[in-house]
Structures are given as C-alpha cells and as structure tokens.
C-alpha positions, -999 to 999 in steps of 0.1 A, spaced: 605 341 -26 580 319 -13 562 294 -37 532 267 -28 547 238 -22 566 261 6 536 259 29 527 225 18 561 216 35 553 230 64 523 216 73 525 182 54 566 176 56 566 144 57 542 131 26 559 169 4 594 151 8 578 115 4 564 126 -33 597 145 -41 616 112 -36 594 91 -56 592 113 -84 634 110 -88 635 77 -77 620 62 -105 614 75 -145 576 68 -139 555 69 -104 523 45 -107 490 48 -89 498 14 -76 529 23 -62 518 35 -31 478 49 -38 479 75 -9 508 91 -22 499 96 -56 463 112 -45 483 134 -27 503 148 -55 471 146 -78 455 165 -51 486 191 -51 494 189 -84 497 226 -96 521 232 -65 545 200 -76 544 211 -108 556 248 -99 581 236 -80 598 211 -105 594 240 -132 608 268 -112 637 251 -97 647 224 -122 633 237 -155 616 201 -156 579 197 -168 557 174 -139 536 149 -162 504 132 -147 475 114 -160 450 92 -137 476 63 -136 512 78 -138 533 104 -132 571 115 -144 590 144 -147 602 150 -178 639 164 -185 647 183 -216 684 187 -214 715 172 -199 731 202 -181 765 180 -164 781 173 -201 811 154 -186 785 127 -184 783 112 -219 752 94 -233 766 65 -230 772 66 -195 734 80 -184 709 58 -167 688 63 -189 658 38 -211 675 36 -250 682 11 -273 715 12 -296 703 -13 -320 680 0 -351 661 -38 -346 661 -34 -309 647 4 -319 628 -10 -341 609 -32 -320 596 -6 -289 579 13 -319 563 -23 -331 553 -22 -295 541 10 -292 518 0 -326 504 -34 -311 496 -18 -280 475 11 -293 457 -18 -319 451 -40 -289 436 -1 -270 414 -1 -297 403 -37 -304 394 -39 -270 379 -4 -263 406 7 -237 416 37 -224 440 49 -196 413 58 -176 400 19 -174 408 7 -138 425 -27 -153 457 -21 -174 461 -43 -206 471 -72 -206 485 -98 -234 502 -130 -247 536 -127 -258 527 -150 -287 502 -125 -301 533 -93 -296 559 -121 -317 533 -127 -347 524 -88 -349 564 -78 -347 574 -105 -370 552 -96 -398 558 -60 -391 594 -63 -396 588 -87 -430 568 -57 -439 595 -33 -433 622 -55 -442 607 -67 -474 640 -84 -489 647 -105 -456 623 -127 -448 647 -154 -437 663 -131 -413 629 -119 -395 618 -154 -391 595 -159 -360 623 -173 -341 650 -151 -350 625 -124 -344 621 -139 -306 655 -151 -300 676 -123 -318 655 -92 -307 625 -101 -283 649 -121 -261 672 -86 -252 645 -61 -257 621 -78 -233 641 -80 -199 648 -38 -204 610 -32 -211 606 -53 -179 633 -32 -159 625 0 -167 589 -7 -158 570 -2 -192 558 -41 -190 554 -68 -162 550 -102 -163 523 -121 -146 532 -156 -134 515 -183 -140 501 -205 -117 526 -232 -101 509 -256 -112 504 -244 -147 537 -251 -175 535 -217 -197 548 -221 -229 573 -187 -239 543 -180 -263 517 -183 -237 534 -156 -215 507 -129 -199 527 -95 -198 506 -65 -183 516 -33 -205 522 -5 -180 506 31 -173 540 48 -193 532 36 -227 504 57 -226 533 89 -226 546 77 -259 528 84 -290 530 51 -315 522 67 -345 545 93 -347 575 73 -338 566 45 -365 572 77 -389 602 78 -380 610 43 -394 619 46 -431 648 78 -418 661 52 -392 663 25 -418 690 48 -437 709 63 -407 716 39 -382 745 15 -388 736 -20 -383 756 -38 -356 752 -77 -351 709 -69 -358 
C-alpha cells in the first residue's frame, strides 16, 4: 500500500520528516515557529492528514496560524493520567480559571474585531485578565466574596495557573523594556494561536456540573 505522503518522502525527505517531528514535538506547531515549514504542510496538507489518520487514528488540525494533531484515546493504559505529559489542571479554581480565560479572550476577539486570520495575535494586560476573573468567580461563587478577593484571586490561582499557560504555549509574555519597571498588573501577555482550538462557551457550561463534582483541595 502506497499512500501520498509516500512520494512526498521521496522527493522532499528531508522537509516530510522535518514536519513529522514538529507535529510530535510539541501539542501545537505555530506559523512562527519556523514559516517555511508550516507552508509546506499547509501546502501538503491532505497528504499529512492521511497519513496521521491511517497510521495513528489521529485527526491533523490546521488553521492559518496553528497546527496539532489531536489524539482521541490513550492506547498504552499502564500509563495512568496522572503520569501523561499532558496540559490539565486538578484544581476546580485552577479549572476554573482557563475557562474565565477562554471567556475574556473571545470578549477581547470581539471588542476589538479580531479574528485568527489577523496577522497580529492579541495581546493584553494582566491587570485587565485579574479584574474580569475576579468578578467572574464572585459571580460564580456568590457566597465567597472574601475568598475571591483580587489578591487571592492573583496570588492563590493566577500565580500557578499562569506559569503552565506559559509552558505549554497557550500565552507568552512580552518583556518590557529594560528600562521600563512593570508593575505585575501592567504585564503584556500575547494569547497564542491554540486558544482559537478551544471553544469558551461551551466549556463555561460546563461550570455549574464541575461546581458539584469536583472535590475542593487547598482552592
């Protein structure tokens, strides 16, 4: 059986494998990453996405900025979830908050008229993410106000949550200027192409069932 990507390979071995490695390397591949390889798969794309489909069962994903493949199942089940490299939160709060997230960044798509076919990404103060989280959990936690202050909200939640966003590529911080003295509010984070992949809305319904079944644990 010979598929596409077969005679890709042999004429174009080096940039096939290149792509291949990216794609695992990573959960999400960005346009910026390396520009030439990412036309190249855009180029190829129904061959890449045979191949992941046919010999992996994995779906290819790609939009004008990113691309991932996707992974339905866990087929090695020795491997608990704990012990998978993969992006999750154990904390409802810490759960909590990506959703809040995922809800300011679609408000701030729309306020400014954004899409992910805009050649800049968007970009915002931390300040502006604390005030929206902290008065969306008030709102969700009605009762406990004094425990979703703004600086338990920043210091309790933002202050773990934050550094896996960053690591797992879904935000980056921009520095500031040497010679400019940022305050933690004034913070510039640029919110990266694989937000786009998750759908805000539907998670945040999600919120009053995860309010009764997750345990709280040091939130």
């Amino acid at each position: 059986m010979e598929i596409a990507l077969t005679n890709l390979l042999k004429r174009h071995g080096d940039r096939v494998q290149k792509v291949l490695n990216i794609l695992i390397e990573s959960p999400y591949f960005y346009a910026v990453d390396d520009h030439d390889s990412f036309l190249y798969l855009r180029r190829h794309r129904a061959d890449f996405v045979e191949f992941f489909k046919l010999f992996y069962g994995w779906a290819l994903l790609i939009d004008s900025k990113c691309a991932r493949v996707y992974k339905a199942e866990w087929h090695n089940t020795a491997i608990t979830p704990a012990n998978r490299s993969l992006f999750s939160f154990s904390k409802r709060d810490d759960c909590l908050a990506f959703m809040i997230l995922l809800e300011f960044f679609e408000q701030q798509l729309e306020e400014n008229g954004m899409t992910v076919e805009d050649k800049q990404n968007l970009r915002f103060h931390f300040g502006d993410l604390l005030d929206y989280s902290q008065k969306r959990f008030v709102e969700i936690f009605p009762d406990k106000h004094e425990d979703y202050s703004q600086d338990k909200v920043r210091d309790k939640i933002w202050k773990s949550v934050m550094p896996e966003l960053e690591k797992h590529r879904f935000l980056t911080k921009i520095k500031p200027p040497e010679d400019l003295q940022a305050t933690t509010a004034e913070l510039i984070f640029e919110a990266m192409p694989a937000l786009y992949h998750y759908n805000g809305a539907a998670l945040s319904r999600t919120i009053p069932e995860m309010m009764h079944s997750i345990e709280v644990k040091d939130v």
